[in-house]
C-alpha positions in Angstrom: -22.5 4.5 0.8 -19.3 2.7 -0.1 -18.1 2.0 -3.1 -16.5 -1.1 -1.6 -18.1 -3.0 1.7 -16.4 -6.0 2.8 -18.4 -7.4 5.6 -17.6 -10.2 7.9 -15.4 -11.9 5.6 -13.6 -15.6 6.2 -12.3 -18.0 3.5 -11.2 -21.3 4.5 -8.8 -23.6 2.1 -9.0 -27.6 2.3 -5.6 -28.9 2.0 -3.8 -32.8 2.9 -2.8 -30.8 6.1 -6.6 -29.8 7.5 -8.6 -26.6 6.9 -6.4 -23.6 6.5 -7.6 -19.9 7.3 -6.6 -17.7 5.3 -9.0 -14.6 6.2 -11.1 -14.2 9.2 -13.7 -12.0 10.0 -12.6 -9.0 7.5 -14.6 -5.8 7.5 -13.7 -3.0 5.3 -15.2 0.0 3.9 -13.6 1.7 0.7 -15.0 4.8 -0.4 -15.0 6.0 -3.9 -12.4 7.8 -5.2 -10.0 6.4 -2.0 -6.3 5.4 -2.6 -6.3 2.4 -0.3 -3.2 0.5 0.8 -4.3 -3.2 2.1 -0.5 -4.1 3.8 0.9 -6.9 5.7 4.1 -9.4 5.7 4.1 -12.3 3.9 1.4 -14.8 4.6 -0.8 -12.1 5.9 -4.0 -12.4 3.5 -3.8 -9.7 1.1 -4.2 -11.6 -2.4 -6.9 -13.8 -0.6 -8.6 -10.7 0.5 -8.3 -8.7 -2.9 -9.4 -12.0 -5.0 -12.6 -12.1 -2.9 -13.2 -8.4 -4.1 -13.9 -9.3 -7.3 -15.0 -13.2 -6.5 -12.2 -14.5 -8.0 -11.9 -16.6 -4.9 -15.5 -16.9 -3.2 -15.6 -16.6 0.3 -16.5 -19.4 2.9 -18.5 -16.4 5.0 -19.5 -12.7 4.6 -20.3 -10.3 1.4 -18.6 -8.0 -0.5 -21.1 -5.5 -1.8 -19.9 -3.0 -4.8 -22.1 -0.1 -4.7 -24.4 -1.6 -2.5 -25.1 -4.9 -4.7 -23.9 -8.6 -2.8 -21.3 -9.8 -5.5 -22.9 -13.1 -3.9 -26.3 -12.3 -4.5 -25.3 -12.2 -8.5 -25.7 -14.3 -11.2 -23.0 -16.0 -13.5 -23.6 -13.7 -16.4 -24.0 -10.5 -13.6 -21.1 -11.2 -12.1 -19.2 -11.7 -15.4 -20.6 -8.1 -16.1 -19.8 -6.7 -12.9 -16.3 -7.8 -13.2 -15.5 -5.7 -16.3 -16.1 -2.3 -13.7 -13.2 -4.0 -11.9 -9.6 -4.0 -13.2 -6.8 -6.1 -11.7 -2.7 -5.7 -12.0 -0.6 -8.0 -10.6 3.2 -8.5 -9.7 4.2 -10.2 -12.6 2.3 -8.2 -15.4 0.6 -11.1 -16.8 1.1 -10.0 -20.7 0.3 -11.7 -23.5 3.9 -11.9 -25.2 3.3 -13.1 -28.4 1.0 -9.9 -29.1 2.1 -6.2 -29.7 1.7 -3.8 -26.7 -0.9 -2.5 -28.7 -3.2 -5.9 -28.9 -1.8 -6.5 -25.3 -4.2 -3.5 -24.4 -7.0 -4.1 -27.2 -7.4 -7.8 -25.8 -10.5 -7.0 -23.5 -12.0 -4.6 -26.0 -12.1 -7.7 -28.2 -13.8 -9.9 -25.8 -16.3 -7.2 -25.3 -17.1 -7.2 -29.0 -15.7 -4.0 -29.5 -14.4 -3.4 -33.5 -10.9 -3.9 -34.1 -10.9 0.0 -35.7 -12.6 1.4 -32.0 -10.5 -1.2 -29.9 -7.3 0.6 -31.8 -8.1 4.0 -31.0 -9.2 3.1 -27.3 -5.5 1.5 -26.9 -3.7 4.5 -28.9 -5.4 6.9 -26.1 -4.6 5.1 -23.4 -0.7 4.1 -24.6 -0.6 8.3 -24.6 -2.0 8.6 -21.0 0.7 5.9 -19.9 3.6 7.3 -21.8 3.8 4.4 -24.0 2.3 5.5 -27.7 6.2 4.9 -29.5 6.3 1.6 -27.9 3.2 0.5 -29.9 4.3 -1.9 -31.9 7.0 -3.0 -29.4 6.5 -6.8 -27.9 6.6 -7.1 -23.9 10.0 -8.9 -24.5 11.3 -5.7 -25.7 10.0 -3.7 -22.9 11.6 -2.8 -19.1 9.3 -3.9 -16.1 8.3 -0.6 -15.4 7.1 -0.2 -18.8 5.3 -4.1 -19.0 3.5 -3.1 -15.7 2.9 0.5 -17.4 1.3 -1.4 -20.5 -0.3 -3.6 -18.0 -2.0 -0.6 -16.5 -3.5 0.5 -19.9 -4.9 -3.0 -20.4 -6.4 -2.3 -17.1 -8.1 1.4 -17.8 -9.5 -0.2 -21.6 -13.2 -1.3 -20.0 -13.5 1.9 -18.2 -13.4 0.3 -14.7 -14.3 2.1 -11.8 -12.2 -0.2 -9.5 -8.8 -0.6 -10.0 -7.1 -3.7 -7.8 -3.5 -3.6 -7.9 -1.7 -7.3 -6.5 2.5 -6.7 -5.3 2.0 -4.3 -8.6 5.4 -3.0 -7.8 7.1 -5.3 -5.9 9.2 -6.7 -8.7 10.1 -2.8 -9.6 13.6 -1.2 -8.3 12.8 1.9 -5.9 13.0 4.4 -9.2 10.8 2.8 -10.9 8.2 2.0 -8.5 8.2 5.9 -7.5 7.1 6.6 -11.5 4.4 3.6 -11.8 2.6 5.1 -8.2 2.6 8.5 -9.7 0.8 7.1 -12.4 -1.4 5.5 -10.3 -2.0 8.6 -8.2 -2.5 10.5 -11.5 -4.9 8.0 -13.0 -7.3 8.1 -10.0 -7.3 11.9 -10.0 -8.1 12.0 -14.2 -10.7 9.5 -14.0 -11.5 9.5 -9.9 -11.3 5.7 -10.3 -10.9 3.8 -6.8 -7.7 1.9 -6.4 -6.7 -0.5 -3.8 -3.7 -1.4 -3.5 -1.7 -4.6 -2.0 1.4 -4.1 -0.7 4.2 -5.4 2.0 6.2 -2.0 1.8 5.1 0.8 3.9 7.2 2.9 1.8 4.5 2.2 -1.0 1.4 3.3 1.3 3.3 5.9 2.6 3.4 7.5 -0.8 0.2 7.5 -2.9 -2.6 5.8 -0.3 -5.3 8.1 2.1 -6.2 5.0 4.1 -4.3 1.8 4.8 -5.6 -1.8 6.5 -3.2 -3.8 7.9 -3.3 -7.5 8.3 -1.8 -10.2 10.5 -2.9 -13.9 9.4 -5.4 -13.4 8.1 -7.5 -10.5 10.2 -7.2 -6.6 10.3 -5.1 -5.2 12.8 -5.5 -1.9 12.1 -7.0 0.9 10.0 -7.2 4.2 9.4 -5.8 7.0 7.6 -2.3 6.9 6.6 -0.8 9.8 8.5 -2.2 8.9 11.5 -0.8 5.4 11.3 2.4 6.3 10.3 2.7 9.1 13.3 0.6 6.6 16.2 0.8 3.2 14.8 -0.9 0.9 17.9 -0.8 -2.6 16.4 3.2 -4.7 16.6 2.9 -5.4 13.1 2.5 -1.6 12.2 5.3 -0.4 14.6 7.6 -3.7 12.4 6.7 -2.4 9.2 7.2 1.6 10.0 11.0 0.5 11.2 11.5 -1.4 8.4 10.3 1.2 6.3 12.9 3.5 8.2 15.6 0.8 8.0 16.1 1.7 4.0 19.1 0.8 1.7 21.9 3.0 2.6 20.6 3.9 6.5 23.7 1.7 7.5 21.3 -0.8 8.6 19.3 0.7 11.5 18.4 -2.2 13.5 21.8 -3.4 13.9 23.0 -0.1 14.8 20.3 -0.5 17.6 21.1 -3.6 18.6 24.9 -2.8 18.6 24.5 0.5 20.9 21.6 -0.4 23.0 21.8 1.4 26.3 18.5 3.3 27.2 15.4 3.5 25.8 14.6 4.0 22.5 11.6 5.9 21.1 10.5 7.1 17.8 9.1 10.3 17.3 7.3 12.0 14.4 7.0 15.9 14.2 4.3 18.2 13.3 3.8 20.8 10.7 4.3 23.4 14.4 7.1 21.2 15.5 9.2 21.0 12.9 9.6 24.5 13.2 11.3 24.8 16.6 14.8 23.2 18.1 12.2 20.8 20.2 14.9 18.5 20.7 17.9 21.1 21.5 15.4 22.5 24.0 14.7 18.8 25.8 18.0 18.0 26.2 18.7 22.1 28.1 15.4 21.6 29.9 16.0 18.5 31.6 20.0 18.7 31.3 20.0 15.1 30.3 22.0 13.6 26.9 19.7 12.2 24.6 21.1 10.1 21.6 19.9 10.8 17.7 20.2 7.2 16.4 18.2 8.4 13.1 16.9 11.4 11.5 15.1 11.4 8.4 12.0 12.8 6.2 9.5 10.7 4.6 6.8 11.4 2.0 3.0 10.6 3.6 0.6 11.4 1.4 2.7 14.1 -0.8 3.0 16.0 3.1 7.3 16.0 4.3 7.0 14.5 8.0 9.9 14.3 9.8 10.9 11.1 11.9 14.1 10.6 14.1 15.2 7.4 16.4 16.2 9.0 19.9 17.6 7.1 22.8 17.1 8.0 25.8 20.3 7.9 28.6 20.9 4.7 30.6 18.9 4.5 33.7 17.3 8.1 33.5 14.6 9.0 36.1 13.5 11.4 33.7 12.4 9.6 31.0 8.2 10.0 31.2 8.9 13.5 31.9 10.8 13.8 28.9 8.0 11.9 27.1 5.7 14.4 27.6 7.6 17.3 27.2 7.7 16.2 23.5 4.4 15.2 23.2 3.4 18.7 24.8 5.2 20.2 21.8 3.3 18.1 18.9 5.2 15.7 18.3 4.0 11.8 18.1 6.0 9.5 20.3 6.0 5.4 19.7 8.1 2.8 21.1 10.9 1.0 18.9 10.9 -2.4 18.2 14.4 -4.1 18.6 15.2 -7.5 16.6 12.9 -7.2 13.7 12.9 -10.8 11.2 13.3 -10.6 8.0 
């Protein structure tokens, strides 16, 4: 059974302008213990979707079952009890800033009645586990983002959830930072094997700490399925966008205009193997067939703590070769997917 069921999901918003859709027909399963990554550009559905996990926005249609029990099926004081097994962070932190880091973090022992001498020691221990035990006595003012969202995570972990929600929880992080709070993610959910889903618009953020990864598209799944096999055969447009705008990085001198500006043949992108990384693959094409073929980008990426390799190649101008060359590489394990030219931002 999963620990997370989303089935059939829709939620419809009245607004001045008619009925807007925000989610439509969603079905999900998240097992326990899973690293998911929920991704999509702007728009897509994600907070919608990730609100209605935990009924902070009810859904028009559908159920989301925890552990086999309909949130909808709950009652007010149920639900309120079921919400303390799931933990939220969000984009902005959401701290309380005229409190100590340390009553930041006791807060929702408080609420649960907990005394303020067990509440202390519960938020000393978990300050520890989040590398924040000098900063105690510090006030969120005081602190970077990485260590607000750090303190936010400890707020999180004080009810002993067993669902961990995590909203953008990076996205206002530079790249250094976000690497450190996603390896305390990763180490959280391997300490205490709590499940954390996590809502994101950077592949780059999936790529790194997630097992499985949905995709949305206004409002509907596109796509699912385990991380390394979307990254290497991506099917859906808006998984093949976000995988070349996850290779277009700071300081790739800007990939798609490079494209653009030498456009000539067709451009594939190709993923290698743990067999095919091994061998000159590409030396070998280009002797085999005695054609050119162009390396517009050649890079290593991080899925899942595994290296894969990743390059751009184009192929020459009016080849008669090209399917043939196709499946030569394909032959010798490596993934093959189109490129899309003339990504928005």
């Amino acid at each position: 059974m999963a620990e997370i069921e989303i089935q059939n999901l829709s939620k419809r918003y009245e607004t001045k302008d008619g009925i807007v859709e925000a989610l439509t027909d969603v079905s999900l399963s998240i097992e326990k213990g899973q690293i998911y990554g929920i991704i999509g550009m702007s728009g897509a559905g994600k907070s919608t979707l990730i609100r209605c996990i935990n009924f902070l926005e009810k859904p028009s249609e559908g159920k989301v079952l925890i552990e086999g029990k309909s949130l909808e099926s709950l009652t007010r004081k149920e639900l309120q009890k079921q919400r303390e097994s799931i933990a939220m962070i969000f984009q902005h932190f959401n701290l309380l800033m005229q409190k100590s880091v340390l009553e930041n973090v006791c807060f929702p022992l408080y609420i649960q009645k907990n005394s303020r001498k067990e509440a202390r020691a519960r938020a000393l221990e978990l300050l520890e586990i989040v590398g924040l035990a000098d900063k105690k006595n510090a006030y969120p003012a005081m602190l970077s983002g990485g260590q607000k969202q750090r303190v936010a995570i400890a707020r999180a972990l004080a009810c002993n959830p067993k669902i961990l929600l995590c909203d953008e929880a990076t996205s206002a992080l530079d790249p250094q930072t976000t690497s450190s709070i996603l390896g305390l993610l990763k180490e959280i959910n391997s300490r205490f094997g709590i499940t954390i889903v996590i809502i994101t618009h950077q592949m780059s953020v999936v790529r790194e700490i997630c097992t499985d990864v949905a995709i949305m598209k206004s409002g509907e799944i596109v796509e699912h399925g385990e991380v390394a096999e979307v990254f290497a055969h991506p099917k859906s447009e808006v998984a093949k966008e976000l995988i070349l705008k996850d290779t277009n990085t700071e300081g790739d001198n800007n990939l798609e205009n490079t494209i653009s500006r030498i456009h000539h043949g067709e451009q594939i992108r190709i993923v290698f193997s743990e067999n095919s990384s091994f061998e000159p693959v590409i030396a070998n094409l280009i002797l085999t067939f005695k054609e050119p073929v162009n390396i517009l980008k050649a890079s290593t990426k991080n899925v899942g703590g595994v290296a894969k390799g990743e390059m751009i190649l184009e192929f020459k101008e009016n080849s008669t070769r090209k399917e043939e060359m196709k499946a030569y590489l394909t032959e010798h394990g490596l993934a093959i997917g189109e490129v899309i030219n003339n990504v928005d931002h």
